[in-house]
N, CA, C and O of each residue as an XYZ file, in Angstrom:
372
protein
N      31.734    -35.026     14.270
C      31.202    -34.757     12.955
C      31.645    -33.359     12.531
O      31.281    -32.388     13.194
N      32.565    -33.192     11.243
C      32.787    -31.859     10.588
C      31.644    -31.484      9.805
O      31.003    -32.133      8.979
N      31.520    -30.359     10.208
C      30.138    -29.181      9.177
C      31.330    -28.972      8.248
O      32.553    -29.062      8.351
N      30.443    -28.652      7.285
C      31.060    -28.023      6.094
C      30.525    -26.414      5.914
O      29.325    -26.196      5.753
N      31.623    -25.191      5.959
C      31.648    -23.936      6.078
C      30.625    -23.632      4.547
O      30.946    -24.154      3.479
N      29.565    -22.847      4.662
C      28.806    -22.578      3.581
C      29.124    -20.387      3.150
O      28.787    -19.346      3.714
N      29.752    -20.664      2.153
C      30.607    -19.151      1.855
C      31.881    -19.105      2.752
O      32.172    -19.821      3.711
N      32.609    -18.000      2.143
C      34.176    -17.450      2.476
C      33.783    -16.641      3.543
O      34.584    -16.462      4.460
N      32.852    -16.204      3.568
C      32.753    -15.258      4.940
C      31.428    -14.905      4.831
O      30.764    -15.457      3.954
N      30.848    -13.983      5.650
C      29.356    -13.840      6.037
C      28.891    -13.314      4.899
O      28.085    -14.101      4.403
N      29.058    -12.117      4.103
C      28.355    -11.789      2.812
C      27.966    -12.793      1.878
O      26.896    -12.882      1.277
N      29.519    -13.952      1.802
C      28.739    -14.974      0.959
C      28.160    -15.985      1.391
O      27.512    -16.716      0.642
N      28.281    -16.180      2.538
C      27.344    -17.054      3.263
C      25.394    -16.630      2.908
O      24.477    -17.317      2.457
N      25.475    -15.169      3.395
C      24.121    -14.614      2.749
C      23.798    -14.388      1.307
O      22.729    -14.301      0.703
N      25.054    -14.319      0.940
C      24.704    -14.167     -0.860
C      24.171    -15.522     -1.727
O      23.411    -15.481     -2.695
N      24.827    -16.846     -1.067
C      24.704    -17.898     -1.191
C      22.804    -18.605     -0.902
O      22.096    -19.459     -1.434
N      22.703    -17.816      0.010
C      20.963    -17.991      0.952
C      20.276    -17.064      0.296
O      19.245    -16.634      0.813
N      20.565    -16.739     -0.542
C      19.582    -15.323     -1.294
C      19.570    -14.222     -0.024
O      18.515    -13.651      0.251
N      20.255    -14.073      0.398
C      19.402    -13.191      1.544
C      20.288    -11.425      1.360
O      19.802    -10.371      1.770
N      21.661    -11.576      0.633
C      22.457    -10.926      0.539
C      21.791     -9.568      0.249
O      21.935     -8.647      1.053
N      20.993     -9.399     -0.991
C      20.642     -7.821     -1.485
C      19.430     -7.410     -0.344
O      18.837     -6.331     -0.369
N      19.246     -8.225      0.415
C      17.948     -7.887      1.257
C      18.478     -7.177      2.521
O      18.142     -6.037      2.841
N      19.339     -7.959      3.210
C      20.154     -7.143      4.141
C      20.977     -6.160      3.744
O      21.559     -5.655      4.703
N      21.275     -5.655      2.622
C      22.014     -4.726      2.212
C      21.250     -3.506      2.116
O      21.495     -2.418      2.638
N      20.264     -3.850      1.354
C      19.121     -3.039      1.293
C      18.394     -2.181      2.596
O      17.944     -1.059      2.830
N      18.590     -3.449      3.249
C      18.235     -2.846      4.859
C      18.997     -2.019      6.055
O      18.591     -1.484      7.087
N      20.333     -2.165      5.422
C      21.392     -1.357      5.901
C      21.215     -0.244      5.305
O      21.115      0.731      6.050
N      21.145     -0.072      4.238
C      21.488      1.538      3.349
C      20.237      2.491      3.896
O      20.273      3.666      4.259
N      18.858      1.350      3.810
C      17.927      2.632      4.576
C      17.697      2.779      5.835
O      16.821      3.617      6.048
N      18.307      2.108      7.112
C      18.724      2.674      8.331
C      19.215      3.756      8.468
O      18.596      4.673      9.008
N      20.742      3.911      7.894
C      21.700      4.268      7.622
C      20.981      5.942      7.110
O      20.797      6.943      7.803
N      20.725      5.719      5.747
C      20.248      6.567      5.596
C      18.580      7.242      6.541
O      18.418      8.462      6.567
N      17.874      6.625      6.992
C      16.908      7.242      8.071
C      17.892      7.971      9.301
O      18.016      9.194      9.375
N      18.485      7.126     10.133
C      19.873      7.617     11.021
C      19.952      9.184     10.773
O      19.673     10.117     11.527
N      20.521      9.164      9.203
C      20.877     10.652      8.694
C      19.906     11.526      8.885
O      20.060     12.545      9.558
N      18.429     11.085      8.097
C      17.445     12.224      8.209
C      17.220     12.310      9.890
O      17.040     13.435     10.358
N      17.226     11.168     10.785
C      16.735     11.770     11.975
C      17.737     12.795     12.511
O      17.348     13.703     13.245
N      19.240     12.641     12.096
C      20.248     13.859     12.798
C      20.170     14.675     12.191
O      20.592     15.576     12.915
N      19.827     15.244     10.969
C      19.228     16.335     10.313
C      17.745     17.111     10.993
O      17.532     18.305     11.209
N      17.021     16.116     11.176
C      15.921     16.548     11.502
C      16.361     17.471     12.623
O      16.362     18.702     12.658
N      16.791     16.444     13.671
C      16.943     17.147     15.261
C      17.816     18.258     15.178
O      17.663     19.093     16.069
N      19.224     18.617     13.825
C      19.369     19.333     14.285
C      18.963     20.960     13.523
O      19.608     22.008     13.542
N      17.662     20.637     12.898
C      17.199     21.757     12.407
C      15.666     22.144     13.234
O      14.841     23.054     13.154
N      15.848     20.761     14.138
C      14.124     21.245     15.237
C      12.984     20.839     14.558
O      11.926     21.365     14.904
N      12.966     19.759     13.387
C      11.655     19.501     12.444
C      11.408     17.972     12.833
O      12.225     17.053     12.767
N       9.941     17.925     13.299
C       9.034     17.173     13.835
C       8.598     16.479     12.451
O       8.281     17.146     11.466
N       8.614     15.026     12.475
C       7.900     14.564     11.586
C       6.616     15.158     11.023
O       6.255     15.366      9.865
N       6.140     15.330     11.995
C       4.606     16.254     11.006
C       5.194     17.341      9.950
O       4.945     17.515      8.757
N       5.886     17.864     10.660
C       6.717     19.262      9.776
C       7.472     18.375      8.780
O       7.444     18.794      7.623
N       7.965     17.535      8.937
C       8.365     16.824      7.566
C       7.236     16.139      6.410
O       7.430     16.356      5.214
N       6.465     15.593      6.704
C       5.743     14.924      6.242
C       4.823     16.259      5.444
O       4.220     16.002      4.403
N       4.790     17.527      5.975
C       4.103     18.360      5.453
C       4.759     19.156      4.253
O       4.111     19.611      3.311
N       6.228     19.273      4.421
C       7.186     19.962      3.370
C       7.088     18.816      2.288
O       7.181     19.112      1.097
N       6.851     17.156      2.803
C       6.978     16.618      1.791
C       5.920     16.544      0.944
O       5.970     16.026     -0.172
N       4.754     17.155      1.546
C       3.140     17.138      0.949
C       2.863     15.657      0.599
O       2.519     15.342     -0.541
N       3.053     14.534      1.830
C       2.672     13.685      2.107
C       2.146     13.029      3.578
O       1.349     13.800      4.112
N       2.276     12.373      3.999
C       1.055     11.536      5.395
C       2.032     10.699      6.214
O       2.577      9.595      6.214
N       1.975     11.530      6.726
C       2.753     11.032      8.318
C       2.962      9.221      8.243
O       4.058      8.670      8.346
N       1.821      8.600      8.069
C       2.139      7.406      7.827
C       3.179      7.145      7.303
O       3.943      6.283      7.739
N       3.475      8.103      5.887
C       4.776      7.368      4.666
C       5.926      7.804      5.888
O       6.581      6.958      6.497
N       6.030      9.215      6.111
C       6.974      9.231      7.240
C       7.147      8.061      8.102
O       8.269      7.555      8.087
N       6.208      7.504      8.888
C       6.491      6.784      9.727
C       7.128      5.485      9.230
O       8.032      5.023      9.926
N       6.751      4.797      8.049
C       7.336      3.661      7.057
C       8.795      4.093      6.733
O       9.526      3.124      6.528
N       9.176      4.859      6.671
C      10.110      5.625      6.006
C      11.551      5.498      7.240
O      12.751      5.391      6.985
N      10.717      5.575      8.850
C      11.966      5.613      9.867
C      11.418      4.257     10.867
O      11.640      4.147     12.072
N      10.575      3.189      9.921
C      10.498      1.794     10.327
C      11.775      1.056     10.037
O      12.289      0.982      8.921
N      12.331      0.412     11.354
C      13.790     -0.114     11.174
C      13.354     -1.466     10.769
O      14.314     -2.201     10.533
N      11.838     -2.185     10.572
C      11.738     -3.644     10.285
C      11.036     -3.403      8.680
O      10.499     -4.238      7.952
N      11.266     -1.964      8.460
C      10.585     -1.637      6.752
C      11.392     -1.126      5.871
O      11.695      0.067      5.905
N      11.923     -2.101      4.813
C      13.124     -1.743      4.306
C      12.956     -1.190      2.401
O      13.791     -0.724      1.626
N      11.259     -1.581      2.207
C      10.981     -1.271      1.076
C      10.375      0.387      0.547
O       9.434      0.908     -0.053
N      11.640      0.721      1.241
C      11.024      2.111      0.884
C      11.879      2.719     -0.277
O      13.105      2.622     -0.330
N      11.048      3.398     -1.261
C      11.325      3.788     -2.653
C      12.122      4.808     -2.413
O      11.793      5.479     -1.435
N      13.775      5.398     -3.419
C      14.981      6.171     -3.376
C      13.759      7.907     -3.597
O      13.959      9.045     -3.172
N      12.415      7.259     -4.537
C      12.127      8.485     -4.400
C      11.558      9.176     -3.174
O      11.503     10.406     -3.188
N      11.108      8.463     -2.056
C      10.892      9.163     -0.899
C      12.324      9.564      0.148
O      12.304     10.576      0.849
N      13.231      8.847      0.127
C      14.014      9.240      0.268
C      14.491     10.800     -0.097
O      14.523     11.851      0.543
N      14.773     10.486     -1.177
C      15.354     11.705     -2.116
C      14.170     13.074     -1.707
O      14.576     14.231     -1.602
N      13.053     12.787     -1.560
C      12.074     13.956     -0.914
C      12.488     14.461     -0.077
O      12.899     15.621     -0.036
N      12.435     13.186      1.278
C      13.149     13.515      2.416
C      13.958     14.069      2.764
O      13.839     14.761      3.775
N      15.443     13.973      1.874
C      16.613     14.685      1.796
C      16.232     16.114      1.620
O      16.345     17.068      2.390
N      15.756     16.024      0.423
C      15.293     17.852     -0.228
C      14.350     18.412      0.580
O      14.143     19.582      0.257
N      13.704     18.044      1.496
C      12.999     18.668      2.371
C      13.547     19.150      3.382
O      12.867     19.830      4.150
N      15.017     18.900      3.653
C      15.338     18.850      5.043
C      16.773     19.772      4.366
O      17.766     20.040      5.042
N      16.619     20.092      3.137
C      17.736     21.018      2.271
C      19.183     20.121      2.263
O      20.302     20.613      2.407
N      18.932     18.943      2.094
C      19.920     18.178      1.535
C      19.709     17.164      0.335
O      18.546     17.075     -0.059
N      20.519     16.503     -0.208
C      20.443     15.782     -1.581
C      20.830     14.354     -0.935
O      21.477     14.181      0.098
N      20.327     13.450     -1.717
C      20.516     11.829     -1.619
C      21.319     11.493     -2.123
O      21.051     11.615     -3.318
N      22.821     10.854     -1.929
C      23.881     10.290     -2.790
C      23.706      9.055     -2.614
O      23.590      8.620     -1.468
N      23.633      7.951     -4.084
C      23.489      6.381     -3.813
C      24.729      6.689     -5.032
O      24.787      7.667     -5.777
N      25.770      5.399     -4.950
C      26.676      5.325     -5.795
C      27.071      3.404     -5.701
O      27.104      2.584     -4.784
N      27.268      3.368     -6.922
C      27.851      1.892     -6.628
C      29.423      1.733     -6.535
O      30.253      2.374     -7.180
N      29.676      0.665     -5.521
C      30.689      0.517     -4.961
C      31.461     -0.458     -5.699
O      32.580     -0.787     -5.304
């Protein structure tokens, strides 16, 4: 019995399943957490010390470097960045 191939390759295979902007989504804020944690470590700042420059709650921190929590808003991000004396670049490709 031949299957029939569903998409040209894996993006449209997921783009096809709705699933496409969700995993994408979930890449960019790894990706970007990744960054703040090598920033963090290499300026010596402890989440508490972050969460405090951001004059927010350790919790959002902790949501923020959840690898199964992908709904986190560009504006905490963008805090994150500026707290840690860097800027957030999102650009479309």
């Amino acid at each position: 019995m031949k299957k029939e191939h569903i998409g040209s390759d894996f993006d449209g295979f997921l783009a096809q399943e709705g699933l496409l902007a969700e995993c994408e989504a979930g890449a960019f804020k790894r990706v970007v957490a990744w960054q703040l944690e090598q920033e963090m470590k290499r300026r010596r700042i402890s989440r508490d010390k972050l969460a405090s420059r951001m004059k927010t709650t350790r919790s959002a921190i902790d949501r923020l470097f959840a690898p199964d929590e992908s709904s986190v808003t560009l504006q905490l991000l963008e805090q994150a960045a500026l707290a840690l004396g860097r800027k957030l670049k999102v650009e479309l490709a």
